[in-house]
C-alpha positions in Angstrom: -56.7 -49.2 60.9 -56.7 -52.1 63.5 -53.9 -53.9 61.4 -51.8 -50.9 61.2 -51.8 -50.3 64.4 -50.9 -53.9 65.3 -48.2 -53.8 62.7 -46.5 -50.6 64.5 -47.0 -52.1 68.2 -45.4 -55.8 66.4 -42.3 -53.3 65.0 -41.9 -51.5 68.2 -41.7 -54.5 69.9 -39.8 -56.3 67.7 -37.0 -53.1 69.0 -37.6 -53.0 71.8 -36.5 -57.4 72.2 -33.4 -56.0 69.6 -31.8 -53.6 71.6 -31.0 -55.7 74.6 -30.5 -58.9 72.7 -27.6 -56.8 70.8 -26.2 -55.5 73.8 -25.9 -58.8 75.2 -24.3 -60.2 72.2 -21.7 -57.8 72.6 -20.8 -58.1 76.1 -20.4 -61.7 75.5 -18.2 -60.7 72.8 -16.2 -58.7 74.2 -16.0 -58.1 78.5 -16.9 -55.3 79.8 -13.5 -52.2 79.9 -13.0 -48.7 80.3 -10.5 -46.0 79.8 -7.9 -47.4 81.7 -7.9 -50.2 81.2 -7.4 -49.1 77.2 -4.8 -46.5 79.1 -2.7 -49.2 80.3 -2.7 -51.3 77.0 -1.8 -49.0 74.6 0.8 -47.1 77.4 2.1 -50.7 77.8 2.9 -51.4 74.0 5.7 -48.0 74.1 7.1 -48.9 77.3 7.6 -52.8 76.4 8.9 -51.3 72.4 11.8 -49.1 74.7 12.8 -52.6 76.5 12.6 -54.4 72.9 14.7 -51.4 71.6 17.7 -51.8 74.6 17.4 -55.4 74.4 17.9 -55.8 70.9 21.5 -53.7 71.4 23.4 -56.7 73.1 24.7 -58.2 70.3 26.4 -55.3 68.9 27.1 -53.8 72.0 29.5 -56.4 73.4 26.8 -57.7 76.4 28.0 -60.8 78.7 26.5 -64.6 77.5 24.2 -64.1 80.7 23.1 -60.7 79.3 22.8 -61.8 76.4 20.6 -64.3 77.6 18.5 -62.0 79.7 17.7 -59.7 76.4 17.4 -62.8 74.3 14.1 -63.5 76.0 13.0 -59.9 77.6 12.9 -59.1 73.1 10.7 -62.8 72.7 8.7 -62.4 75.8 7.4 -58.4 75.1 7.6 -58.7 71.3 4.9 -61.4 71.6 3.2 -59.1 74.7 3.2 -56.3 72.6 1.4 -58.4 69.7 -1.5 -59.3 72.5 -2.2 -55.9 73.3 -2.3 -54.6 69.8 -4.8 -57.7 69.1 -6.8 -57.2 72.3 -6.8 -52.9 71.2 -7.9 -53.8 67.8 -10.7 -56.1 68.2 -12.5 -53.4 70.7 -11.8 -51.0 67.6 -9.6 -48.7 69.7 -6.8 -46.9 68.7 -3.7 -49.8 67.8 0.1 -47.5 68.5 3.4 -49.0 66.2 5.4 -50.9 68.2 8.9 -49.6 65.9 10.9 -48.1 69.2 13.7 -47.1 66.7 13.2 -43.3 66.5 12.8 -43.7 70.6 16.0 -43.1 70.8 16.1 -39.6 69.5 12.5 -38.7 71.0 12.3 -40.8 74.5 8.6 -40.0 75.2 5.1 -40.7 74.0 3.8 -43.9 72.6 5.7 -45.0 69.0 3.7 -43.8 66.3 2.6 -40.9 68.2 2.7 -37.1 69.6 6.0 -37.0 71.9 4.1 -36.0 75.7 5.9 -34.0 77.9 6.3 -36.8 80.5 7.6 -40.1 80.3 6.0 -43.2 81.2 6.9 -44.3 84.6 10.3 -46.3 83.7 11.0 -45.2 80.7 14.5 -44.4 79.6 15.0 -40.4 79.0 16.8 -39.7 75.7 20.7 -39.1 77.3 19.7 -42.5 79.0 19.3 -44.2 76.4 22.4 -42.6 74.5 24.3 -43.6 77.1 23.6 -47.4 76.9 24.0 -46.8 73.5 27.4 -45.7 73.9 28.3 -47.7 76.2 30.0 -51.7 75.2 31.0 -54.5 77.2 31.1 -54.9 81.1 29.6 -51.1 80.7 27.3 -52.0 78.8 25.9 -55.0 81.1 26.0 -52.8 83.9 23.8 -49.7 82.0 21.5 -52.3 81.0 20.9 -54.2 84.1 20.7 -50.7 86.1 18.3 -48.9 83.3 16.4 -52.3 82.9 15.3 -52.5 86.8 14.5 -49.1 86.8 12.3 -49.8 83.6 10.8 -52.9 84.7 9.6 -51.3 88.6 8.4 -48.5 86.4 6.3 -51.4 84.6 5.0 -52.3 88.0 4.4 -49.4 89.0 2.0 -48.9 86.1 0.4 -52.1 86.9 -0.4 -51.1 90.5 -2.1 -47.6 89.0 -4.5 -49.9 87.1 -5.8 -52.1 89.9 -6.3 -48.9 91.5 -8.6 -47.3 89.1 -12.0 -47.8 89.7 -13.8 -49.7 87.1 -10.6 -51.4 85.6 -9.9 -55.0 85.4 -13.1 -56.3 84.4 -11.9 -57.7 81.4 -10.1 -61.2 82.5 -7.7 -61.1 79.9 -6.7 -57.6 81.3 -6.4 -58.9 84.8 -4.6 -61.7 84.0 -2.2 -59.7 81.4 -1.4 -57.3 84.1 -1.0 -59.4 86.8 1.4 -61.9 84.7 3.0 -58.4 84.1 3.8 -58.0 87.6 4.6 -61.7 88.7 7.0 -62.2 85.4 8.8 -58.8 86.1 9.1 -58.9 89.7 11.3 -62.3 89.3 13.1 -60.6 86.9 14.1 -57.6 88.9 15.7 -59.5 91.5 17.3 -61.8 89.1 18.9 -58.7 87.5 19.7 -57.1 91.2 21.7 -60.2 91.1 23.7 -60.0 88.0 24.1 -56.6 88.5 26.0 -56.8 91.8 27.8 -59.8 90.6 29.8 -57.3 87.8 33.3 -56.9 89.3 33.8 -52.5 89.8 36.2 -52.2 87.6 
């Protein structure tokens, strides 16, 4: 009887040294995150696929070379973005949205690969917005897409500032640094495109 209660005190024990040693293992895995922190990821991947989407228009659509230029490396810069997000989703086994922005164009809300939502993302292009770029070619064209783009990219920022405002978000330092390169990289690009934008003769 001795021995067999020793063996149960050794086993509960033995769980009770477990349970913290395994919750430690996976905090050093993976920091500590919450909701939105996960919020801002996976909103993140849709609104950088819509800038992918309007980027990827320029060659057909008659942009400028310094357009041209400007979407050349907005598509490289958020592709690889998106792929980091989708990476840093999957490996805390949390939901992983499609980056394809294509049927965006019909829809204009939600996250691709999902529900439409009644409200776009701060930024976000409606629908006729984006038909209209669409339409539009040459000097128009640069013109839409410079206008649409700074209203896309402070909408970026502005989704940025709603994360380091919620409590509990950032402790990840991949997150922080992701959202803060975010808003560094995109700032410098709204006043580049202020720029080009008033540069574009009237008519």
């Amino acid at each position: 009887m001795a021995r067999c209660r020793a063996a149960i005190a050794a086993t509960l024990l033995a769980g009770l040294s477990a349970a913290p040693f395994t919750t430690a293992r996976a905090q050093a895995e993976h920091p500590p995150y919450n909701a939105a922190d996960v919020a801002f990821m996976t909103g993140m991947i849709a609104h950088h696929a819509q800038a992918v989407l309007m980027a990827n228009w320029a060659p057909t659509h008659g942009a400028g070379e310094g357009v041209r230029g400007l979407c050349a490396r907005i598509a490289v810069g958020q592709t690889d973005e998106i792929a980091t997000m989708q990476r840093w989703l999957r490996e805390r086994h949390e939901p992983v949205p499609d980056a394809d922005a294509s049927h965006m164009h019909d829809m204009g809300t939600g996250h691709p690969g999902m529900a439409p939502t009644p409200t776009l993302m701060p930024g976000m292009l409606t629908p006729e917005q984006l038909s209209e770029l669409d339409g539009a070619r040459g000097r128009e064209f640069d013109r839409l897409f410079l206008l649409y783009m700074i209203q896309h990219h402070q909408g970026a920022l502005t989704m940025v500032s709603q994360l380091f405002d919620a409590p509990g978000a950032l402790m990840d330092d991949m997150v922080f640094k992701f959202a803060s390169d975010i808003s560094a990289d995109q700032t410098q690009e709204i006043d580049r495109m202020g720029r080009m934008l008033a540069a574009i003769p009237a008519n």
